[in-house]
C-alpha positions in Angstrom: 23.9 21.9 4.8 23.6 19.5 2.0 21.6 19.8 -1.6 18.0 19.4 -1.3 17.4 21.2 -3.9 15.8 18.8 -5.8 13.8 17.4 -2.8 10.4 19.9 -3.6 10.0 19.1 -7.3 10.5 15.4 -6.0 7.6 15.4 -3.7 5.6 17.2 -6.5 6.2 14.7 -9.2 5.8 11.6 -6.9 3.1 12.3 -4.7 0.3 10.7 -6.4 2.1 7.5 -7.0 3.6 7.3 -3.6 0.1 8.5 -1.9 -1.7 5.3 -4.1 0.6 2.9 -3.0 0.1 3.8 0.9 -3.5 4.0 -0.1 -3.5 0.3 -1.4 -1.2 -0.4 2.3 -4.0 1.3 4.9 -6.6 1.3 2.9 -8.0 4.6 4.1 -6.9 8.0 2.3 -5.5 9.7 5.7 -3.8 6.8 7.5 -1.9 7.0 3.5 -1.8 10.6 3.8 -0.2 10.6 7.1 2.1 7.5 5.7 3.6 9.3 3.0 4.2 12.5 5.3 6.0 10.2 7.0 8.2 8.5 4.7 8.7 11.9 3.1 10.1 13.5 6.6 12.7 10.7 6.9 13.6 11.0 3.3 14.5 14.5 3.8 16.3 13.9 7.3 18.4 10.9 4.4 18.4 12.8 1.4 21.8 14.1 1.0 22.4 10.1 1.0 19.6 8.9 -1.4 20.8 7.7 -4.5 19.4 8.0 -8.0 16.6 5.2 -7.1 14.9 7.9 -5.0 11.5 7.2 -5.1 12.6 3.6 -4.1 14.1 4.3 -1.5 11.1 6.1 -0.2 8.7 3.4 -1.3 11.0 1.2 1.2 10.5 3.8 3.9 6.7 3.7 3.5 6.3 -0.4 3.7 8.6 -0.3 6.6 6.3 2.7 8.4 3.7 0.8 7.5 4.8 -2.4 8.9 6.0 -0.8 12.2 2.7 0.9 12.6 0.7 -2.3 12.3 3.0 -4.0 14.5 2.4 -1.2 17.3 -1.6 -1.6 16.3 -1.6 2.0 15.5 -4.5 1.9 12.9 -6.7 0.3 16.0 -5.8 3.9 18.1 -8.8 6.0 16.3 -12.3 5.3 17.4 -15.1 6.3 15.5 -17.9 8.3 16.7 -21.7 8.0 15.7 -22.2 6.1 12.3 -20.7 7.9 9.2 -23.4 10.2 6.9 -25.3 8.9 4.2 -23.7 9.0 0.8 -25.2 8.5 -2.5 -24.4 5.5 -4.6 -23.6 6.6 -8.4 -25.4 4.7 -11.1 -22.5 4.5 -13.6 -19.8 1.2 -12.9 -21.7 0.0 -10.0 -20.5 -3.6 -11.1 -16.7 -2.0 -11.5 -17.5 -0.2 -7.8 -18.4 -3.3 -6.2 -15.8 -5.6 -7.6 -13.2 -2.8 -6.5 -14.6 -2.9 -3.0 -14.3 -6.8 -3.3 -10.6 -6.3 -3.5 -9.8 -4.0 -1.0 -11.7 -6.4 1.6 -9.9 -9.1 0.7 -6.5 -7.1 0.8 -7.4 -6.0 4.1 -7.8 -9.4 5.0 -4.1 -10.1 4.1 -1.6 -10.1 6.9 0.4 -6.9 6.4 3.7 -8.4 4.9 1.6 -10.5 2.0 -0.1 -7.2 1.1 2.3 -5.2 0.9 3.9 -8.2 -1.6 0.7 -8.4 -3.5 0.9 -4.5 -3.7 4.3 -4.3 -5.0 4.0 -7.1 -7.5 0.2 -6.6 -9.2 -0.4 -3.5 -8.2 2.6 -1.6 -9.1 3.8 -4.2 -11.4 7.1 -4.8 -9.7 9.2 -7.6 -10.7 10.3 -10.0 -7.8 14.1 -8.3 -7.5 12.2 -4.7 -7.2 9.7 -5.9 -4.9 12.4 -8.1 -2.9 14.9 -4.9 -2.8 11.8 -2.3 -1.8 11.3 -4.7 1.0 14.4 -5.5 2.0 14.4 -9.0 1.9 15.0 -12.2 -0.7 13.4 -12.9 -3.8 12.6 -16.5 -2.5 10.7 -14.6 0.1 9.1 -12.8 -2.2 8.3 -15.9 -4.0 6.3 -17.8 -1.1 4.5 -14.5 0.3 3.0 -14.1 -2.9 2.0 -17.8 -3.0 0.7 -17.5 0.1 -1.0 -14.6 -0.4 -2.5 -15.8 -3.1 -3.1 -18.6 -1.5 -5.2 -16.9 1.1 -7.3 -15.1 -1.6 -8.4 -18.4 -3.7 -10.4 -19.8 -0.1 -11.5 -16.3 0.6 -15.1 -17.3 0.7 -16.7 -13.6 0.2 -14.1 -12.5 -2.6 -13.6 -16.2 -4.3 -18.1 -16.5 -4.7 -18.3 -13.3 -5.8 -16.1 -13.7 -8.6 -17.1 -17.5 -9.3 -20.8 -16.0 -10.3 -18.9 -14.7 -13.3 -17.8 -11.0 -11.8 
């Protein structure tokens, strides 16, 4: 059996990181959860074979998770029951909460591939060879996703008026 010695204090130190960027993919806290379980099963069935750019390699495995689960519509398989309980609005950085919330929407709106582009570059503050080599694919692809992604956002008539009013 190979070395996976290291594997434990891995998945303690990167967690958090891994868990926000499947967070900022689903855009709900246990599609993410179950996400990063994911990626993190198949990096232990590959770790004997991982390199030093570990948590890399396991960012790739989430985007491409991710992707194949959109693809198969898995996030459309739950069906909620009833209407969810009230909660309570907090007073402090309701402008901050509601621009946030902006975001996500419009993220959501995002086909799957340009989000996981815009997550890599803004929100993890990739450069476009780390976001081309997380996603497998070139920098000139990286390039026009973003554009078009971008693209999308700037005519997104909810998020673009919100933030005209001077957000």
């Amino acid at each position: 059996m190979a070395d996976r010695s290291e594997y434990d204090a891995f998945v303690a130190a990167a967690w958090q990181r891994l868990l926000r960027t499947a967070y900022l993919l689903t855009r709900d806290w246990a599609a993410a959860e179950d996400l990063v379980q994911t990626a993190l099963l198949k990096a232990w069935v590959a770790w004997p074979r991982i390199g030093d750019e570990r948590e890399a390699y396991v960012r790739k495995i989430i985007f491409n998770v991710h992707v194949s689960w959109w693809r198969r519509r898995w996030r459309q398989a739950e069906v909620t029951s009833g209407s969810p309980p009230d909660r309570t609005q907090a007073t402090d950085h309701m402008g901050q909460a509601d621009e946030r919330e902006l975001v996500w929407q419009a993220l959501g709106r995002l086909p799957a591939r340009q989000r996981a582009v815009v997550v890599l570059r803004f929100f993890e503050d990739m450069t476009e060879v780390q976001a081309a080599e997380t996603l497998g694919c070139s920098v000139g692809t990286i390039k026009s996703q973003t554009s078009k992604a971008l693209a999308k956002l700037r005519v997104d008539d909810s998020f673009a008026a919100s933030f005209a009013k001077g957000r």
